[in-house]
N, C-alpha and C positions, 0 to 999 in steps of 0.2 A: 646768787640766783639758784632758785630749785631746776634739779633734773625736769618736774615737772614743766619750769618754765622753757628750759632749754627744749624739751621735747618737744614743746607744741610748735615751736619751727621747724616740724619736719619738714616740712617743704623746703627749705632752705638747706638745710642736714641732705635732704635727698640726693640736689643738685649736686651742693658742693661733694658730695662723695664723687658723684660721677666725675666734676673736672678737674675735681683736683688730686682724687687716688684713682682713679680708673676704677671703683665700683659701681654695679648695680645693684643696688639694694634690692631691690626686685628679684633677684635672680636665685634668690634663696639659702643665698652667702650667709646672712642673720640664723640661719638655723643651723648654719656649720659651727660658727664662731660663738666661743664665750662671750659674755658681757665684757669683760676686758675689752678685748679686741677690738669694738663698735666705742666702748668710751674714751681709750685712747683717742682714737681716732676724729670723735667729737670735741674733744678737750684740745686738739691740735687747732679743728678749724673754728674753734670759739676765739682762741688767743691768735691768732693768722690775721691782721689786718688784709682788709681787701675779699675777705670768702662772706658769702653769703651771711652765716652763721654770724657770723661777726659782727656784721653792720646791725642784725636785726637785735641783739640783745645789747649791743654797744652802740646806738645811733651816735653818728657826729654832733656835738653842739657849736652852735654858731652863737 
């Protein structure tokens, strides 16, 4: 999956920063931090069963 795809769930990326590291993206944290720092971070909750991020590029199949 491209970055590009993973990006377009920011919506998803947004929340789960909030509950699952205690960020606000919003708050202007992304202009403090390297790219590292935000990809880590993505790369956690894409492989995290259960966050947001996960379900939308990983749907369950039945």
């Amino acid at each position: 999956m491209s970055w590009r795809e993973v990006l377009s769930c920011w919506t998803e990326i947004e929340l789960d920063m909030h509950s699952v590291f205690g960020i606000d993206v919003n708050s202007g944290v992304l202009h403090e931090r390297p790219w590292r720092w935000l990809e880590v971070r993505i790369r956690d909750l894409a492989s995290t069963p259960g966050t947001r991020l996960h379900r939308a590029i990983l749907p369950p199949t039945t």
